[in-house]
Residue frames as a rotation matrix with the C-alpha (Angstrom) as fourth column:
UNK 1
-0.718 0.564 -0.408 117.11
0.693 0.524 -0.495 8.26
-0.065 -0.638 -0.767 -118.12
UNK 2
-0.541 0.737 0.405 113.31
0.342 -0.248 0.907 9.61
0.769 0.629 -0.118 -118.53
UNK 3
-0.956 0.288 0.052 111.80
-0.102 -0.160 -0.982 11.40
-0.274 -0.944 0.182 -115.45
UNK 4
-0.604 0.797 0.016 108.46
0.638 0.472 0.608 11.33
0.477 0.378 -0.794 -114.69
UNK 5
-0.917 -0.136 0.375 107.44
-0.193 -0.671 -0.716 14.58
0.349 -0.729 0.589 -113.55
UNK 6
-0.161 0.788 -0.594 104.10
-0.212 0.560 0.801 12.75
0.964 0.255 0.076 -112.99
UNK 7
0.597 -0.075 -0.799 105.06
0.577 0.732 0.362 10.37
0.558 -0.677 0.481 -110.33
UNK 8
-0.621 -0.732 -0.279 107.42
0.664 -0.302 -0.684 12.73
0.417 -0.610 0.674 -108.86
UNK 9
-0.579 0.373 0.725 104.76
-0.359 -0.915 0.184 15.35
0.732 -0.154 0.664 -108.44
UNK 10
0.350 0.889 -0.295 102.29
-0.175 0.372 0.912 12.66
0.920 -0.267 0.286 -106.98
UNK 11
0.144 -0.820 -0.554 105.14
0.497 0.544 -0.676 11.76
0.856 -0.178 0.486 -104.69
UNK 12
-0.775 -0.465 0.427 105.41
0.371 -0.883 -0.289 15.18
0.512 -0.066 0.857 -103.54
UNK 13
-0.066 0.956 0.285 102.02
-0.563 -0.272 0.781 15.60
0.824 -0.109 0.556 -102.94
UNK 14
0.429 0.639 -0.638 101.59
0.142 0.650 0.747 12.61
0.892 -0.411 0.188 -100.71
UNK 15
-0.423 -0.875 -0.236 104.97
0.639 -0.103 -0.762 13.47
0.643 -0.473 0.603 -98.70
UNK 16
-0.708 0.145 0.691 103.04
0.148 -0.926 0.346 16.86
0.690 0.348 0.635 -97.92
UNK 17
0.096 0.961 0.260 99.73
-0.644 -0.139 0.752 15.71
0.759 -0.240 0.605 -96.66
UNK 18
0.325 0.274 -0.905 101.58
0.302 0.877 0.374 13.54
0.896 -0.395 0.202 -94.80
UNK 19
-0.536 -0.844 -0.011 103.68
0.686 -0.428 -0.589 16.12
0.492 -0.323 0.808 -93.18
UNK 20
-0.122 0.861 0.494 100.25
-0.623 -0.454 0.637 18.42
0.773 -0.230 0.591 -92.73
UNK 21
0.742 0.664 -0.092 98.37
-0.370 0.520 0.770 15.80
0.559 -0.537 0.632 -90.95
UNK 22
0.363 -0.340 -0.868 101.19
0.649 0.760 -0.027 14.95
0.669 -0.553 0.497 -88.75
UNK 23
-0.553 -0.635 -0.539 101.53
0.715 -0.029 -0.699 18.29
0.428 -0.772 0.470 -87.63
UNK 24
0.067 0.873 0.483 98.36
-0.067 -0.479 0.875 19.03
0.995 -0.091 0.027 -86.14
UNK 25
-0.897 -0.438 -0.054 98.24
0.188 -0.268 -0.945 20.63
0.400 -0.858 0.323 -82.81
UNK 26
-0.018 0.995 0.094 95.32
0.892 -0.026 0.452 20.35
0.452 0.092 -0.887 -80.58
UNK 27
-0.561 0.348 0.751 93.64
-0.504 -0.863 0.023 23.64
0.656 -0.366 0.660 -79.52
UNK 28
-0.738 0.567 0.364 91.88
-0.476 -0.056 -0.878 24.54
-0.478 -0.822 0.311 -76.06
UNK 29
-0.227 0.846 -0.483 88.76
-0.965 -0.263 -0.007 24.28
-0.133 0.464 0.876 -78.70
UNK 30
-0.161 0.167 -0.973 89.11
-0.174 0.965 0.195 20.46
0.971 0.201 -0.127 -80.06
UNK 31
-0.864 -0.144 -0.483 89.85
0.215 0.761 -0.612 19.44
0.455 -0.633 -0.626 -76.68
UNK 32
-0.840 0.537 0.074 87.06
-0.306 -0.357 -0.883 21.44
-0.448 -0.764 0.464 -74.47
UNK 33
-0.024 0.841 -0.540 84.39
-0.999 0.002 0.048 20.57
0.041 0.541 0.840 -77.74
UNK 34
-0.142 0.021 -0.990 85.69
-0.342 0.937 0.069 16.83
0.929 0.348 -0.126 -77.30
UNK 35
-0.981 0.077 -0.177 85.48
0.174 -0.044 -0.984 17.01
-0.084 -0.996 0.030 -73.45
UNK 36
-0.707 0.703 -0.075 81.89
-0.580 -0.638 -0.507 18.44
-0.404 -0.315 0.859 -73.83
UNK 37
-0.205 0.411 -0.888 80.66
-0.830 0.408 0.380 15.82
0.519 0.815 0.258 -76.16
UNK 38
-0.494 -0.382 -0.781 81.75
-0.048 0.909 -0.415 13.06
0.868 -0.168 -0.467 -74.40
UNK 39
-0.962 0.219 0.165 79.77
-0.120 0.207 -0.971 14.19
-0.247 -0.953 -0.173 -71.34
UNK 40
0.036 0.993 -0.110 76.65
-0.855 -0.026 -0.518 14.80
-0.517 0.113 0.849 -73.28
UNK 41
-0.136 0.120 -0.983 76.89
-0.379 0.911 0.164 10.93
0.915 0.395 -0.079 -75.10
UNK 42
-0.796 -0.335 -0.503 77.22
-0.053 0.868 -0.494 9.87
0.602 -0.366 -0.709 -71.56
UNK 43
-0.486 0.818 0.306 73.78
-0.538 -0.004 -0.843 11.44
-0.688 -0.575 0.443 -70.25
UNK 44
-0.132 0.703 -0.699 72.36
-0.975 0.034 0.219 10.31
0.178 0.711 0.681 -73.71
UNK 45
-0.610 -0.306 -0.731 73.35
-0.091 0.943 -0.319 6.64
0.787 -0.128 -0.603 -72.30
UNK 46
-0.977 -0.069 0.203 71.81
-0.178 -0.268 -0.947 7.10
0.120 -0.961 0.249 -69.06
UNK 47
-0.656 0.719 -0.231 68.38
0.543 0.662 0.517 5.49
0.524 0.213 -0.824 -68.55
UNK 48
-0.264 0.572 -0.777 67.34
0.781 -0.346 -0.520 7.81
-0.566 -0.744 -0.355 -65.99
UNK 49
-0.576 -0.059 -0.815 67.33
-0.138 -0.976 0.168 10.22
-0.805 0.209 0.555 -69.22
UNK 50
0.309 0.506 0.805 64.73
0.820 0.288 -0.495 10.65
-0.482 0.813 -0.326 -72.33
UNK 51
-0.925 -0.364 0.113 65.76
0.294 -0.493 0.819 12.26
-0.242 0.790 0.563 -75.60
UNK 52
0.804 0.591 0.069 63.39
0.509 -0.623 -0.594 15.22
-0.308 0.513 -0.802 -77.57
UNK 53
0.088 0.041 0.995 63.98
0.964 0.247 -0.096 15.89
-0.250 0.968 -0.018 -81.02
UNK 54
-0.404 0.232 -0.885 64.45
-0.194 -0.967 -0.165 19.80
-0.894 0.105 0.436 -81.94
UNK 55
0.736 0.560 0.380 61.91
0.578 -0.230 -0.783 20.83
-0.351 0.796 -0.493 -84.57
UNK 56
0.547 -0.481 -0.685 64.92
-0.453 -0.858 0.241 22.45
-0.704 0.179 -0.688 -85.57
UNK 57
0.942 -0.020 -0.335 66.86
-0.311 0.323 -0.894 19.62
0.126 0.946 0.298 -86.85
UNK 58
0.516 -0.854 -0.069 69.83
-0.253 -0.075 -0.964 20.09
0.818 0.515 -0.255 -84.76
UNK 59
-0.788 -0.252 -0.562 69.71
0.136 0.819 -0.558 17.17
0.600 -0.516 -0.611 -82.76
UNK 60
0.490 0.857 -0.160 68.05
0.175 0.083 0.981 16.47
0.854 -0.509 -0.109 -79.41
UNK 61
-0.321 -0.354 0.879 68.23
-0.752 -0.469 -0.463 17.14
0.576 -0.809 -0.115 -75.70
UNK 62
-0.333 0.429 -0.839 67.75
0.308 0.891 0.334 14.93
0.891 -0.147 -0.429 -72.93
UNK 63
-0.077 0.349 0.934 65.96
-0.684 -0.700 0.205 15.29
0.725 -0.623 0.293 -69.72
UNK 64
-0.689 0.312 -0.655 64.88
0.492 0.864 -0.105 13.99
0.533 -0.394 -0.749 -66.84
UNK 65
0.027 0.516 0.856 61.78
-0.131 -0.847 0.515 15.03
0.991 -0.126 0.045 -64.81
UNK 66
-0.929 -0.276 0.248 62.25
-0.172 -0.272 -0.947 16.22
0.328 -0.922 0.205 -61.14
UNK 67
-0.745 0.627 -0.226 58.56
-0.249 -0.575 -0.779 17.64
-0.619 -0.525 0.585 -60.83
UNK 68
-0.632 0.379 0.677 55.23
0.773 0.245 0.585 16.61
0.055 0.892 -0.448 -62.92
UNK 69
-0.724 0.600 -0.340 53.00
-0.341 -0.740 -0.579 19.03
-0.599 -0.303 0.741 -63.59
UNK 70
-0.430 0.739 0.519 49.61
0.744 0.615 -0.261 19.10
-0.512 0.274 -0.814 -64.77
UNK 71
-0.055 0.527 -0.848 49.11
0.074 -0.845 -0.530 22.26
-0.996 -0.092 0.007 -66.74
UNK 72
0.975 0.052 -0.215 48.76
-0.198 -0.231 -0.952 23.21
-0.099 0.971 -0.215 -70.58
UNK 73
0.237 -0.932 0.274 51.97
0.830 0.341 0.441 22.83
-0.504 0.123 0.855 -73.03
UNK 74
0.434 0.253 -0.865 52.93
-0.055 -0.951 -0.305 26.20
-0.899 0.180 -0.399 -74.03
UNK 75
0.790 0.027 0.613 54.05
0.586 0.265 -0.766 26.65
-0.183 0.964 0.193 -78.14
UNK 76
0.018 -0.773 0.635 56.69
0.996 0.072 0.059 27.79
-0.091 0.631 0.771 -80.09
UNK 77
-0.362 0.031 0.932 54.96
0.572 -0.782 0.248 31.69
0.736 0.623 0.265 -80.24
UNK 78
0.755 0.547 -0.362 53.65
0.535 -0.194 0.823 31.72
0.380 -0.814 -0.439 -76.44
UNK 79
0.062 -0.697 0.714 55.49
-0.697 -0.542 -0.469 33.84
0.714 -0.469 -0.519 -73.75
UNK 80
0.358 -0.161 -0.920 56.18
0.749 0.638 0.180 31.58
0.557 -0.753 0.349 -70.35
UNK 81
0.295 -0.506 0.810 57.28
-0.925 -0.363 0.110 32.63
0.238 -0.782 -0.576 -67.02
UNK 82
0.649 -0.395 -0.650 59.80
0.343 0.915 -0.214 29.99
0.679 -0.084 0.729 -65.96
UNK 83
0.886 -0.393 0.248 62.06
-0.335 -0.169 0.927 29.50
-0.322 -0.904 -0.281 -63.00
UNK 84
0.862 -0.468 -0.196 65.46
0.206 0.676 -0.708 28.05
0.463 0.570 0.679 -64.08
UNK 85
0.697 -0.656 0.290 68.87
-0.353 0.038 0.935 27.71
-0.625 -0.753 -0.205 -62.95
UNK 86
0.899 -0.368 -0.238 71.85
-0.059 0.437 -0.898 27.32
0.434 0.821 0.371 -66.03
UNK 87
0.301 -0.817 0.492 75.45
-0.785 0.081 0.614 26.20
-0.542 -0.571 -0.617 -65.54
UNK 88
0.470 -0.568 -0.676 78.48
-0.274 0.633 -0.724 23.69
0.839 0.525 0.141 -66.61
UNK 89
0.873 -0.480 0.082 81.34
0.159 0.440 0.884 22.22
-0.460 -0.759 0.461 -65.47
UNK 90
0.456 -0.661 -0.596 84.47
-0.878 -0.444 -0.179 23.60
-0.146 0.605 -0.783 -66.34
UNK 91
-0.673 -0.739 0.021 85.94
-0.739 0.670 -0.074 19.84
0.041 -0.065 -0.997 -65.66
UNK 92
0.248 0.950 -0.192 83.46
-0.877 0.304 0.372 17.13
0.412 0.076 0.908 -66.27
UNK 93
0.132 -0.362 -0.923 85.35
0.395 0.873 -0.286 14.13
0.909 -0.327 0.258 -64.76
UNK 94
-0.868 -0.383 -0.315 85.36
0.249 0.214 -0.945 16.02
0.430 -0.899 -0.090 -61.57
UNK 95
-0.156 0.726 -0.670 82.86
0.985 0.065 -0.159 17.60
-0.072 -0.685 -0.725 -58.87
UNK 96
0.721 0.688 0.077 80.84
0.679 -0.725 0.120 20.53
0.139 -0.034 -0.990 -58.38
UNK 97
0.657 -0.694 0.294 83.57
-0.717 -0.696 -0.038 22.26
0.231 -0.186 -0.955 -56.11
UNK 98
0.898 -0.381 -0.222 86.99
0.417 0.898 0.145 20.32
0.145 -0.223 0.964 -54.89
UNK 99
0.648 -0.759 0.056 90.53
-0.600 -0.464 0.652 21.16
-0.469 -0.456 -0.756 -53.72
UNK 100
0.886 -0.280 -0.370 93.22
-0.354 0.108 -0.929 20.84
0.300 0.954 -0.003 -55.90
UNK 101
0.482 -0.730 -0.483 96.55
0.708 0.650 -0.276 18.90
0.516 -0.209 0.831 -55.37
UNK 102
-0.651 -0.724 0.226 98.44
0.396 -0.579 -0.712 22.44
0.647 -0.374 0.664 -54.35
UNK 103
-0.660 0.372 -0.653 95.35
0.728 0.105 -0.677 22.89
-0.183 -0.922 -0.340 -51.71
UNK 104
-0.977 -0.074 -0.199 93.41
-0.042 -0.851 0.523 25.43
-0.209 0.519 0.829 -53.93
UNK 105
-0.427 0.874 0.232 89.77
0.209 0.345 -0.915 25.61
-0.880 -0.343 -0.330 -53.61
UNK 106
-0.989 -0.005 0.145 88.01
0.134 0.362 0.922 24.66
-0.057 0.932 -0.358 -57.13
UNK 107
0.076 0.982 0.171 84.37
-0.096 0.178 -0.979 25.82
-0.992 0.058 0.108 -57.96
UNK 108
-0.778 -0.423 0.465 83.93
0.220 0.509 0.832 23.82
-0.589 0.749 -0.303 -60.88
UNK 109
-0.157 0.863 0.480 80.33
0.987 0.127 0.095 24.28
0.021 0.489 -0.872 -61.68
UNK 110
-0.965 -0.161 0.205 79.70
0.235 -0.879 0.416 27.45
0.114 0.449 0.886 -63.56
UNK 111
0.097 0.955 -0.279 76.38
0.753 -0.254 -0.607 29.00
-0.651 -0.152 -0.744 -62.61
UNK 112
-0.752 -0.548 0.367 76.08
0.658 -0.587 0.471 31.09
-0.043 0.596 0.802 -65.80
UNK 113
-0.883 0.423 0.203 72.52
-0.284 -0.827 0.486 32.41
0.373 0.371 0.850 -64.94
UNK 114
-0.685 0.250 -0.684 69.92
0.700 0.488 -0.522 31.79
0.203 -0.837 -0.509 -62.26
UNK 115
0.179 0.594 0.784 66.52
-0.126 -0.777 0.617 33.29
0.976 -0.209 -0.064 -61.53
UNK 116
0.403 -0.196 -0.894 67.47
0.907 -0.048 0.419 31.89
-0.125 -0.980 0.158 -57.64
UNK 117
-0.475 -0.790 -0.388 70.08
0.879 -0.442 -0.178 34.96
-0.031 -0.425 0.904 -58.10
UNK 118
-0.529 0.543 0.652 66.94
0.049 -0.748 0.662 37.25
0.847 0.382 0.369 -58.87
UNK 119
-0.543 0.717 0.437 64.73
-0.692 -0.088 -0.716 36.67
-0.475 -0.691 0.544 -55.47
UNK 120
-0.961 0.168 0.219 63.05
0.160 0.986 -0.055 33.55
-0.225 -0.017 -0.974 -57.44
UNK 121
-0.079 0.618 -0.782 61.33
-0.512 -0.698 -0.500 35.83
-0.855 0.361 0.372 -59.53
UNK 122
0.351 0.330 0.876 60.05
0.594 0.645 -0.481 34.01
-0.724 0.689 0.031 -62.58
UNK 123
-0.585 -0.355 -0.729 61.49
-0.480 -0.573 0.664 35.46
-0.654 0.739 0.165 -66.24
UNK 124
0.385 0.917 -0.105 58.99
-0.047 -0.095 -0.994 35.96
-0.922 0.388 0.007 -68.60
UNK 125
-0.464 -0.846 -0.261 60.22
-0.421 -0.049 0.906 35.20
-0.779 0.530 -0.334 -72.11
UNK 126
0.427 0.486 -0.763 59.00
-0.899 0.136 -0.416 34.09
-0.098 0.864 0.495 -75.66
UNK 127
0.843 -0.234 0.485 59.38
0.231 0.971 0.067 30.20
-0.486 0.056 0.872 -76.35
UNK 128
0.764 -0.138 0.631 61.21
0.646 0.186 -0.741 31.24
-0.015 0.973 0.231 -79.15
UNK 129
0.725 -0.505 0.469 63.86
-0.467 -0.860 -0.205 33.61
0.507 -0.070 -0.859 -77.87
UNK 130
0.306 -0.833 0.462 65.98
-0.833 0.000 0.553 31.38
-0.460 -0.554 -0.694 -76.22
UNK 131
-0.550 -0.718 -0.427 68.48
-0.813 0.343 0.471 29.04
-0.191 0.606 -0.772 -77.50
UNK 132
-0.273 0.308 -0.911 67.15
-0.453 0.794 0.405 25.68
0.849 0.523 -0.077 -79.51
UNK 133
-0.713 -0.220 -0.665 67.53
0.256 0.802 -0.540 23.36
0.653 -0.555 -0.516 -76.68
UNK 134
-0.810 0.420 -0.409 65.54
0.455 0.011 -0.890 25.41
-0.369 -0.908 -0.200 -74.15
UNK 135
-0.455 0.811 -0.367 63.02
-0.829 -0.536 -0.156 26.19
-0.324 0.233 0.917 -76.33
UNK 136
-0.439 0.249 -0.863 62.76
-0.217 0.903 0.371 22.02
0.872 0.350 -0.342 -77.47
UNK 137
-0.980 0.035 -0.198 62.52
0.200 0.086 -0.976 21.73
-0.017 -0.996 -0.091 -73.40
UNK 138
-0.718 0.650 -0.250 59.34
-0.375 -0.663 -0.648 24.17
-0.587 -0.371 0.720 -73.21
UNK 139
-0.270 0.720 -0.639 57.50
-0.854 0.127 0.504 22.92
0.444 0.682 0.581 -76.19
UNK 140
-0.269 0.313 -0.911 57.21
-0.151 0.920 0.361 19.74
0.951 0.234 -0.200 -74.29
UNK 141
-0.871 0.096 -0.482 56.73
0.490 0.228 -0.841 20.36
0.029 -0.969 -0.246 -70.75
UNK 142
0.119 0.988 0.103 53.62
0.765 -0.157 0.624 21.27
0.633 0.004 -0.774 -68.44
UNK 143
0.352 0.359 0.865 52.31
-0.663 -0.556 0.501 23.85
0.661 -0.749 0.042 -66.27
UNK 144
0.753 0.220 0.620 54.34
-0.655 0.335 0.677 22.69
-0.059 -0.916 0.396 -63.31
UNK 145
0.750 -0.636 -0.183 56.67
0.577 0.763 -0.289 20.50
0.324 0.112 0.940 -64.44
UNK 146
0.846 -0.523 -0.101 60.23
-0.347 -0.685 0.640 20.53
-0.404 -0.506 -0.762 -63.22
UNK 147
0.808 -0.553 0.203 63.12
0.512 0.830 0.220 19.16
-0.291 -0.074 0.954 -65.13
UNK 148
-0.079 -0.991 0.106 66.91
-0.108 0.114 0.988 18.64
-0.991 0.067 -0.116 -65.84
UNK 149
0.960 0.264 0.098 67.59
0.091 0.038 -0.995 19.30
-0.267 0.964 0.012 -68.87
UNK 150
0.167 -0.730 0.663 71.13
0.667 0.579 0.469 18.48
-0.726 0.364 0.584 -71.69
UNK 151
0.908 0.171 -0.383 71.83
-0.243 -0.529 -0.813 21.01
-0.341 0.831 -0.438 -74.03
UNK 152
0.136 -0.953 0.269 74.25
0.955 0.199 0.220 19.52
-0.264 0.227 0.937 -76.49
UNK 153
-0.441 -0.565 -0.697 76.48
0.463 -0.809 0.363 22.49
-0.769 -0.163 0.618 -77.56
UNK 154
-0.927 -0.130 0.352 75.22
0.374 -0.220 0.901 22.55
-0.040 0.967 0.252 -81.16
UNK 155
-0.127 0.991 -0.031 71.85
0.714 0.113 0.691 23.45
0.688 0.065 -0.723 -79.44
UNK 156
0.219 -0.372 -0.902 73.01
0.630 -0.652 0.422 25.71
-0.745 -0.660 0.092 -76.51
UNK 157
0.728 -0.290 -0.621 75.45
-0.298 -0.950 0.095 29.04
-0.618 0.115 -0.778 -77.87
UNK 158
0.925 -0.370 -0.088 77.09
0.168 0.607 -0.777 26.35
0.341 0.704 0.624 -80.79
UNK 159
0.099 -0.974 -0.206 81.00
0.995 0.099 0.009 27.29
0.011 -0.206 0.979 -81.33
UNK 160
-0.045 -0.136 0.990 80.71
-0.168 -0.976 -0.142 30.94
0.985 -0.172 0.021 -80.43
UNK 161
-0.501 -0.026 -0.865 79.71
0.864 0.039 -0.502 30.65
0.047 -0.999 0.002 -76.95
UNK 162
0.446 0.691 0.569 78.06
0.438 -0.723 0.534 33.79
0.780 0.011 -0.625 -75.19
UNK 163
0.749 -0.261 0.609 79.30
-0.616 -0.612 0.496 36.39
0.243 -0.747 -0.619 -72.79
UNK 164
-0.326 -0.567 0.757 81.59
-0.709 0.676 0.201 33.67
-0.626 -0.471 -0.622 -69.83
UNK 165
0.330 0.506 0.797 80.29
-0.360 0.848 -0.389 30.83
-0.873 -0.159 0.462 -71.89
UNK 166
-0.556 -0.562 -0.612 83.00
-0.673 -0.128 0.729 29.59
-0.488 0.817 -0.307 -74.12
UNK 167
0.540 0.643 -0.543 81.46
-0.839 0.464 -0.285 27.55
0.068 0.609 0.790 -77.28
UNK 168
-0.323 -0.291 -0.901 81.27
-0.296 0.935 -0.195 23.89
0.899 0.204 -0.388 -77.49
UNK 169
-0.786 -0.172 0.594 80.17
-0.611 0.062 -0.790 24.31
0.099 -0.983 -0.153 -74.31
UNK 170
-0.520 0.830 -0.201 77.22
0.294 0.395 0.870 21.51
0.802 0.393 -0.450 -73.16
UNK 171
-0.492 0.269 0.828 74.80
-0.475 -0.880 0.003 23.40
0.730 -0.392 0.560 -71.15
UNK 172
-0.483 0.497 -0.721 72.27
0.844 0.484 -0.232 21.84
0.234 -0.720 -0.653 -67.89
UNK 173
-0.595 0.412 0.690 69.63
-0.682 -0.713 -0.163 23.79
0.425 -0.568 0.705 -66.84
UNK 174
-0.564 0.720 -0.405 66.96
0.753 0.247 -0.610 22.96
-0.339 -0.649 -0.681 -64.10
UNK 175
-0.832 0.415 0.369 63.58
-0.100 -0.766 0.636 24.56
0.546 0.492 0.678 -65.24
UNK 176
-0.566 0.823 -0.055 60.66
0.778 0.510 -0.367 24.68
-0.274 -0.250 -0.929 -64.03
UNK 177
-0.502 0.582 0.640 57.57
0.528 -0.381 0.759 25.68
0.685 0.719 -0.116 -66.15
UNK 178
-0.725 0.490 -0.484 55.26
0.360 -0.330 -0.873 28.23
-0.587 -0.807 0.062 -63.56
UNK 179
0.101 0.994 -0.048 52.81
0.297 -0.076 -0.952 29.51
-0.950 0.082 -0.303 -66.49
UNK 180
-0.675 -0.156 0.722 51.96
0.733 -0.252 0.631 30.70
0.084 0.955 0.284 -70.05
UNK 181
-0.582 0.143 -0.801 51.54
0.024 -0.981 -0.193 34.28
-0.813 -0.131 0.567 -69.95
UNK 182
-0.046 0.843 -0.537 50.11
-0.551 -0.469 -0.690 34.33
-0.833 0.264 0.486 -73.91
């Protein structure tokens, strides 16, 4: 009898890839980056939200506006003084804060950075120094405006994260534009 070390090899192979791919384990990462998606598709659904494009390329953000203003639109190379207020949810299917089944108070929502925690001192900053998303945000608001802004992750601190902010993470800030410095 004549082997085929062909067919046996191909054999071998498939056995393999089937054994691989059956013994993937998910990681904190897949899940928290599929958990994070899944909330930002469901603002992107949300009528009460509009999508803007990054001149970047790497995707879009949605908003909604709180506040209209009626001032200038500051660029890509201006400075800004802006009020703002960032933050997640460590659990997106629940609430802000909540008590847990073993009676354990739960602050879900992550305040990761807040001029409220300054005295509501404006931060002065280059369009262009902060992450994609909140710099897509600024190029399109006015003097005065207030809004709610989406940062998908890949637009936010991607799959690093920053400092408490693990990656994948989608981001929410509340801005409001107060002036363009230059």
């Amino acid at each position: 009898m004549k082997r085929k070390p062909f067919g046996s090899l191909l054999m071998l192979t498939g056995i393999l890839l089937f054994v691989a791919s059956c013994d993937k384990t998910e990681t904190f990462d897949d899940r928290w980056k599929l958990e994070n998606e899944t909330q930002f598709a469901a603002i992107a659904a949300n009528p009460e939200y509009s999508k803007i494009h990054s001149e970047s390329g790497q995707g879009y953000i949605m908003y909604k506006e709180v506040k209209q203003g009626d001032g200038a639109t500051p660029y890509f190379t201006n400075r800004v003084k802006v009020l703002y207020t960032g933050w997640y949810k460590n659990d997106w299917s629940k609430p802000d804060s909540y008590t847990n089944d073993k009676g354990e108070y739960i602050q879900n929502k992550i305040v990761f950075d807040s001029t409220g925690n300054r005295n509501d001192i404006p931060s002065t900053f280059y369009v262009y120094g902060v992450v994609d998303g909140f710099s897509t945000a600024l190029q399109h608001m006015q003097v005065g405006d207030k809004w709610e802004i989406w940062i998908p992750w890949r637009m936010g601190y991607a799959e690093a994260g920053n400092n408490s902010i693990p990656g994948y993470t989608t981001l929410v800030f509340e801005i409001e534009l107060v002036g363009i410095v230059a």
